[in-house]
Structure formats: structure tokens, C-alpha cells
C-alpha positions as a printed Julia matrix, in Angstrom:
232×3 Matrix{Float64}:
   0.0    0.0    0.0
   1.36   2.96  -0.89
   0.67   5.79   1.43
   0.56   9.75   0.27
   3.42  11.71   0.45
   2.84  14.45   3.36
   2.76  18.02   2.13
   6.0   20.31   2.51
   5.91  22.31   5.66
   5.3   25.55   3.9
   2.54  24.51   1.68
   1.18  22.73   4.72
   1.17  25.79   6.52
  -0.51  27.95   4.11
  -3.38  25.54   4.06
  -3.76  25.28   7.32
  -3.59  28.87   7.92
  -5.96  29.55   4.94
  -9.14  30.76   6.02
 -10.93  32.31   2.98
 -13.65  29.54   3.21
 -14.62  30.55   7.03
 -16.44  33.47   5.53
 -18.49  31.77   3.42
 -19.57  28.92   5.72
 -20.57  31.26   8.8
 -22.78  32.76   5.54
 -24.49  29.86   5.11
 -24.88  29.37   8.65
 -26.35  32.83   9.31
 -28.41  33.04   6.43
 -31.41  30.99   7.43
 -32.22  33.2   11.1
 -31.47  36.52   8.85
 -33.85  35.64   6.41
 -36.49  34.22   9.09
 -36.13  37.27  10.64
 -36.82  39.29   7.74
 -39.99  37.47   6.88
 -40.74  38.26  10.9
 -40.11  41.54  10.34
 -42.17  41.78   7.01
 -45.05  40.16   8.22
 -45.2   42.36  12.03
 -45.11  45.3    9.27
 -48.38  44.59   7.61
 -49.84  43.27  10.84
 -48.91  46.96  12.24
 -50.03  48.29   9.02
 -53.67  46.49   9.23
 -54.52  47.29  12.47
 -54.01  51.47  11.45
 -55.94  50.62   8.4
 -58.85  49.17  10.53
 -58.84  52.12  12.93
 -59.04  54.38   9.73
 -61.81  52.4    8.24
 -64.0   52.66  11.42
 -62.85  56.57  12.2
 -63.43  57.94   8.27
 -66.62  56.36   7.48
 -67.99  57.4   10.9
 -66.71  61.25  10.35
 -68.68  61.06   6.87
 -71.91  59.92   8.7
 -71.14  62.8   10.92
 -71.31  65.56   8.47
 -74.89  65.16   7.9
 -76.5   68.06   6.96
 -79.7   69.52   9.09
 -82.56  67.88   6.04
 -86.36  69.68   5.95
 -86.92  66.05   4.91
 -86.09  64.32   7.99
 -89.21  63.92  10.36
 -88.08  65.31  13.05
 -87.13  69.04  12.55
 -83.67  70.05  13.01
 -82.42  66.08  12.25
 -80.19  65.0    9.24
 -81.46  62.97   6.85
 -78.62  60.35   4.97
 -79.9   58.42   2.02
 -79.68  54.54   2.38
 -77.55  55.11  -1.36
 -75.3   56.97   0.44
 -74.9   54.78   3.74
 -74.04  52.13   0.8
 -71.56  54.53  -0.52
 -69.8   55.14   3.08
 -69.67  50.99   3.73
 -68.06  50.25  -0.18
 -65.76  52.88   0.31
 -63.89  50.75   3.0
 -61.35  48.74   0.91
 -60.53  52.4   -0.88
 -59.28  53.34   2.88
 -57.61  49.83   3.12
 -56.56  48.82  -0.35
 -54.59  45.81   1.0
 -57.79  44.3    1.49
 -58.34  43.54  -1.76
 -55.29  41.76  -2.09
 -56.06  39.42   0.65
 -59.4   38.84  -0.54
 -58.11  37.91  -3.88
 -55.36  35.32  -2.47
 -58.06  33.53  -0.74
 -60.1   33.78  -3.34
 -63.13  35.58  -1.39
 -65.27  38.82  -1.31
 -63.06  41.75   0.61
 -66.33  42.08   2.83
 -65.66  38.41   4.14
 -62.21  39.85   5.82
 -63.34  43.0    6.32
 -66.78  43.63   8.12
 -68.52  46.45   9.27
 -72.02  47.26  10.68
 -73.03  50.73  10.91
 -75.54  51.76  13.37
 -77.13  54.85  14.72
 -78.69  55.06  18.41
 -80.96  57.85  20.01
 -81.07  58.27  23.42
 -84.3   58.87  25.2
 -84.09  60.99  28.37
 -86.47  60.26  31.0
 -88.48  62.19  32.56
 -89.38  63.25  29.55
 -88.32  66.74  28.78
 -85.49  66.87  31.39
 -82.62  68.91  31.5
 -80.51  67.75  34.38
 -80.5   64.25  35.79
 -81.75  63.31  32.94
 -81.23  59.07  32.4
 -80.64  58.05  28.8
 -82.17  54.84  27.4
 -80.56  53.82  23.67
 -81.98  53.05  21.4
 -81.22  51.58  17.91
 -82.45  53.96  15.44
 -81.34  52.53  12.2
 -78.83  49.8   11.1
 -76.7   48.2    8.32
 -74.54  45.34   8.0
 -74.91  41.49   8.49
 -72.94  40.4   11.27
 -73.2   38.88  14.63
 -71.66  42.05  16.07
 -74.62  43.97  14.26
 -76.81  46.56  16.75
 -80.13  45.18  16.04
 -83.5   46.9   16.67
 -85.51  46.39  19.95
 -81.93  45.33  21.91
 -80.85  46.34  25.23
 -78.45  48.37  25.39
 -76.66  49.04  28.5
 -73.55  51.25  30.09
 -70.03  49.66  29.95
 -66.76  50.87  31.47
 -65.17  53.02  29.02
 -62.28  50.19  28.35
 -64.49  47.52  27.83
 -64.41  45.62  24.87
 -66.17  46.53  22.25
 -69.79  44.23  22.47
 -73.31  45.01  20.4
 -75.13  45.25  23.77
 -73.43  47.78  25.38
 -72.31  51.18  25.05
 -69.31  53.43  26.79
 -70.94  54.91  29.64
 -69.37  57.97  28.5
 -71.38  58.22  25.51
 -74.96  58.44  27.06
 -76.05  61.9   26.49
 -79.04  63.99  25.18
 -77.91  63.56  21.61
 -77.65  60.26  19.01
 -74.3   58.54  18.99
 -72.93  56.91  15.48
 -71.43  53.25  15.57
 -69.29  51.86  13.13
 -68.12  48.46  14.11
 -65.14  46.93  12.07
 -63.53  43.31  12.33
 -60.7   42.25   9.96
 -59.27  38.71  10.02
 -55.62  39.11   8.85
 -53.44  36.15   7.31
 -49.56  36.14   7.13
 -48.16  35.97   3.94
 -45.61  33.41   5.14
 -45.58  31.05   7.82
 -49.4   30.33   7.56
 -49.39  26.99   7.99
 -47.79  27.53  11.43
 -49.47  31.17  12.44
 -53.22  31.34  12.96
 -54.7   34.79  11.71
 -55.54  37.43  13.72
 -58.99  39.14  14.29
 -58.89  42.99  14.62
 -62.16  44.63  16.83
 -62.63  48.16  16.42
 -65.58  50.45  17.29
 -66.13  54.2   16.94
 -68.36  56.31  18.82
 -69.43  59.69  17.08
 -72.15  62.43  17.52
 -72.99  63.84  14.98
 -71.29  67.62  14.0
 -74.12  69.4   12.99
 -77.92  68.01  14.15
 -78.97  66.11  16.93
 -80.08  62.79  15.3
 -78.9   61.19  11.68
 -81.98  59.69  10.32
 -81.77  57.47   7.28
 -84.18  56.39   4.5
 -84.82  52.63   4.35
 -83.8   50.46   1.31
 -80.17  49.03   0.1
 -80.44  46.73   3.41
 -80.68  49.66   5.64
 -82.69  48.8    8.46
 -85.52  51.87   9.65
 -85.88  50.47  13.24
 -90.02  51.29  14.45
């Protein structure tokens, strides 16, 4: 058997002291956690990202409930009056406030309102004694409605006072918000999907709900139709 001849000492030396392959095996080492960490890091983005979209969703399409006009249409005098075309308007307009929506609802091959749902609501308050100006207590009530889900503020509920951190529930109402004028609800809940990892990350379900008055009349009254909801 004939065994290999050893190496001389100085080329021994130089390979042994050769270390322009370290570099690129500590790369291939590192590269896996850097690039898990950048899908981490994309992913928390768009979760960040779709949980300010939400918040915009519920606060925009309130506001444009809110700038109801006074209407010499509206049967009470002195109310706003908003179209059921337009309350149809204000819910579609959602996924123009959070186009990413879209997206999703295309990848899972949906409509964007099954990720993205909203009911819109508007409750009166009825003071009694009637005609009270101090001491008053305020019963809601539902005055009209739109939307499909279980979160929906249907007519004829109770309605009751919550602390103002509670989570957000269709029977109850910040106790902060009872008061001798009508109070706007918009009540959004987005389910959100990672882009990578989903077979290992459940999504996530984002609750908002946005309490307005409304800027310029007492009471927003709307005409029925479109699946708007005139509560008797």
C-alpha cells in the first residue's frame, strides 16, 4: 500500500492557515435566522399596518356619517337625513381606505367584505323624565342599522352602560357616551393572514368600534332600502 506523500511544511502551513472559506460557511450558517427574521419583520409590518388601516376604516366612514347636513326632509325638525344610497356609498368605500384588502381577498379567493366587516348603526337616546334637562337618564336606542354580522346593533336590543375600556360588544355602550344627543357606531372586524408562515401562524382578528355624535344636528336619520334597516 502505498501511502501519500505528506505536504512540505510551507505549503502545509498555508493551508492550514488559509481561512478564505470561514467566511463563506458562517454565511451559510447565518443566512437561514437573517432571512427568518426578515420574513418576521415583514409580516409584524403589515400586521402593524392592518390594524391602522382598521382604525381608519371605522374613524373615516364614521366622520362622513357625521357631516350630515340639518334635512327639511327628515321627520323630526332640526335632524339629518342620509340616504340609504349613500350609507351604501360610506360601507363600499372601506377597501378604498384599506386597499390591501383587496389583495387578501383575492389570495383567498373571497369577497373583501368576508375579511373585512362592518355594521353601521345609529342610536338615540331617550331621556327620561321626559323633557329633562338635568338628571336626565338616557335609554338607547337603535335607530337605524346596516350590515350582516353577529356584532350587528339590532333593533328592539338592550343596550346598556359599559366601562369606558371595555371591549367593544353590540349590547353595550361606553358609559361615556350616554347623552341627550344620538351617537354613530361603526363596528369593524378584519381577520388578517400572514403571507408566510401560515401553515404555522393562525390569523388574527382585529375589533374596532367608533363612537361619534354627529357635528351638525342632533339625530342622523336614514331612508330605508339598500339593506338599511328603519328600526319602528
Amino acid at each position: 500500500m502505498t501511502s501519500m506523500p505528506c505536504l512540505p511544511e510551507p505549503a502545509r502551513t498555508s493551508f492550514l492557515g488559509d481561512t478564505r472559506a470561514v467566511s463563506a460557511i458562517e454565511f451559510a450558517f447565518v443566512t437561514p435566522v437573517l432571512l427568518l427574521f426578515l420574513v418576521a419583520a415583514f409580516d409584524c409590518g403589515r400586521l402593524v399596518y392592518a390594524s391602522e388601516r382598521v382604525e381608519a376604516v371605522a374613524n373615516q366612514i364614521a366622520e362622513m356619517i357625521a357631516e350630515t347636513p340639518p334635512s327639511t326632509s327628515a321627520t323630526t325638525s332640526g335632524d339629518g337625513l342620509v340616504a340609504s344610497t349613500d350609507i351604501l356609498s360610506f360601507y363600499n368605500s372601506a377597501p378604498f381606505i384599506f386597499p390591501d384588502v383587496l389583495t387578501q381577498a383575492t389570495q383567498q379567493s373571497v369577497a373583501w367584505n368576508t375579511l373585512l366587516q362592518l355594521d353601521l348603526s345609529n342610536i338615540k337616546f331617550i331621556a327620561t323624565p321626559s323633557g329633562c334637562t338635568s338628571s336626565c337618564t338616557y335609554t338607547p336606542k337603535v335607530v337605524w342599522n346596516y350590515g350582516a354580522t353577529s356584532s350587528l346593533r339590532t333593533c328592539n336590543s338592550t343596550i346598556t352602560a359599559a366601562a369606558d375600556n371595555s371591549p367593544s360588544s353590540p349590547s353595550t355602550l361606553p358609559t361615556d357616551s350616554f347623552g341627550p344627543t344620538s351617537l354613530l357606531v361603526v363596528d369593524v372586524h378584519y381577520t388578517w393572514s400572514p403571507t408566510f408562515g401560515a401553515a404555522y401562524f393562525t390569523p388574527v382578528t382585529f375589533a374596532r368600534s367608533v363612537y361619534l355624535n354627529p357635528r351638525y344636528v342632533p339625530n342622523v336619520e336614514a331612508t330605508g332600502g339598500n339593506g338599511v334597516n328603519i328600526c319602528s
